[in-house]
N, C-alpha and C positions, 0 to 999 in steps of 0.2 A: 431642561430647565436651567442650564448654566449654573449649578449651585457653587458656592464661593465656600470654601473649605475654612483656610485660615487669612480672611479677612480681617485686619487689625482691629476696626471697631465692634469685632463679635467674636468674644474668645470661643475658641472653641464650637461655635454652633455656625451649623451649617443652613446659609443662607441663598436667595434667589432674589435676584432685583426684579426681573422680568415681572413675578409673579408677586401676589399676595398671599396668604395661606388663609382657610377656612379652618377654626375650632367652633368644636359643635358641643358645647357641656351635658355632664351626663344629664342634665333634667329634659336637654332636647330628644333624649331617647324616650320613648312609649313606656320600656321597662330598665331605668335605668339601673337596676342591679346587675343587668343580661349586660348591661356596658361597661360595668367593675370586672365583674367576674369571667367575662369571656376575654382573655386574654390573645386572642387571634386579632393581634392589631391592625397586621396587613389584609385580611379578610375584612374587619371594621371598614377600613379605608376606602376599597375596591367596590363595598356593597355602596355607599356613603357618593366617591365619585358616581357609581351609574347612578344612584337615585337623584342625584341633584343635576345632573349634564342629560337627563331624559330629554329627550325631541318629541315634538308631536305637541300636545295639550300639558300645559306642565301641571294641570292640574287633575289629571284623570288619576293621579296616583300620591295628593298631596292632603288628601281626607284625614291626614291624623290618626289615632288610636282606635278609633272609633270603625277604620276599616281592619277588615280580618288579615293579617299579619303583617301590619303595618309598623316601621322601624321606629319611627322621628312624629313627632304633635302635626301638627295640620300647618300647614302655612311656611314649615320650615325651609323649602326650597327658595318661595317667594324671600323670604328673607337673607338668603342666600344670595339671591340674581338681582337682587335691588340695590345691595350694597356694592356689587362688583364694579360698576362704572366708575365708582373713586376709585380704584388700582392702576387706570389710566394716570388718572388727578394726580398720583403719590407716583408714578415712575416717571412726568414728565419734570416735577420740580427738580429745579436748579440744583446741585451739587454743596456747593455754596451754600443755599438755606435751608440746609439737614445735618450740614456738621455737625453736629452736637445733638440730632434726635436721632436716639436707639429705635424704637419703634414707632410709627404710625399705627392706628386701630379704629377702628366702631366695631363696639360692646351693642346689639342691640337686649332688648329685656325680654328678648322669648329663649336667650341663651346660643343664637350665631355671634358668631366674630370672626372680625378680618382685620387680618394685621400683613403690616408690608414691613423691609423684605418677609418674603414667605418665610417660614422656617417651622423647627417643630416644636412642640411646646410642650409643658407636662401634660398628663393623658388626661388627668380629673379638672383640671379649670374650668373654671366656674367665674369669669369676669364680674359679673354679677353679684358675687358674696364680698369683691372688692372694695377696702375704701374708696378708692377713687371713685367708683361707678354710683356707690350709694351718694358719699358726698356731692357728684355732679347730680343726681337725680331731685334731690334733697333740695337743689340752691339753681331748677331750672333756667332761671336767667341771668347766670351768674356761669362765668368760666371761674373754675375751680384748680385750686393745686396743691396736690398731697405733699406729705412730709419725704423725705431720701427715706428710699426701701430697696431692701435687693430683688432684682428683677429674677424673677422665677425661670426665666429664658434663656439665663445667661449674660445679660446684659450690663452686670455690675451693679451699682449704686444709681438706682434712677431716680427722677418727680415726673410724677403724671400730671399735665395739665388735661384738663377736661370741659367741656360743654357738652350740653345735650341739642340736638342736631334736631332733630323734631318728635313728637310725642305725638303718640293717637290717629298714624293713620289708618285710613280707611279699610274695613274689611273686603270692600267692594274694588279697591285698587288691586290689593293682593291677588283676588281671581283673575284678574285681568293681565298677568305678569305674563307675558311668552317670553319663552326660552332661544328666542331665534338668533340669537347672540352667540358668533362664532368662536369667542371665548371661553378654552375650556374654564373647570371654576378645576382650585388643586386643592385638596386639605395635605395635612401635614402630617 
């Protein structure tokens, strides 16, 4: 993954240009108390990469709660592998027009997130409880930008600027998501 240790614009937190990272909030888990309380991060992680990098049908195994011992809500893979092609988008920009941005992200409202560089973030976020994310949802056609707050990441003193990217796709896209995409996806 090339992780970058002590890279100047990231105290202390260790980053990856290559990749983006995947946060999954606890609400995207079926039970999320099982995701407070079971402290086996690295087991979380492992089970998390095979269910989302499955091959085959990505949907034989994406039923939600509703299947018998199922992790994550219905759809949360698709949500996962739809967002990924911006990772290309965010590692090909110029050098030059990121100076000054700590992270790139899409917050979607089923509780996935991707943020580039990859890196790891606290365990319970919740993007979604965020001002920023309310405010952008709030004022749909309107780019938004919060007040200076400390970035939970590491990141110092940031403003999130925000839009919302699109609302209300289809159910009938989601099923139709294949996995054939030779990129792995990484969580953090």
């Amino acid at each position: 993954m090339q992780v970058k240790i002590n890279d100047p614009k990231y105290n202390d937190v260790r980053v990856s240009y290559l990749y983006s990272s995947i946060m999954l909030a606890p609400r995207v888990y079926c039970d999320p108390s099982e995701y407070f309380y079971n402290d086996d991060l690295a087991q979380k992680t492992i089970n998390a990469h095979i269910y989302i990098n499955q091959r085959g049908n990505p949907n034989d195994n994406d039923k939600g709660c509703s299947q018998k011992n199922a992790t994550f809500h219905e759809n949360t893979r698709a949500y996962v592998l739809i967002s990924q092609p911006i990772e290309r988008v965010w590692r090909r920009r110029a050098a030059e027009l990121t100076k000054d941005i700590i992270w790139t992200y899409v917050g979607m409202r089923t509780g996935v997130f991707r943020t580039y560089p990859a890196h790891r973030s606290v365990r319970d976020y919740d993007h979604t409880t965020r001002g920023w994310y309310k405010r952008a949802v709030s004022l749909q056609d309107r780019t938004t930008a919060s007040m200076p707050y400390l970035d939970l990441s590491g990141g110092g003193k940031v403003i999130t600027i925000a839009q919302v990217l699109f609302e209300g796709m289809l159910k009938e896209y989601f099923q139709t998501v294949k996995s054939g995409s030779s990129d792995p996806v990484f969580l953090p």
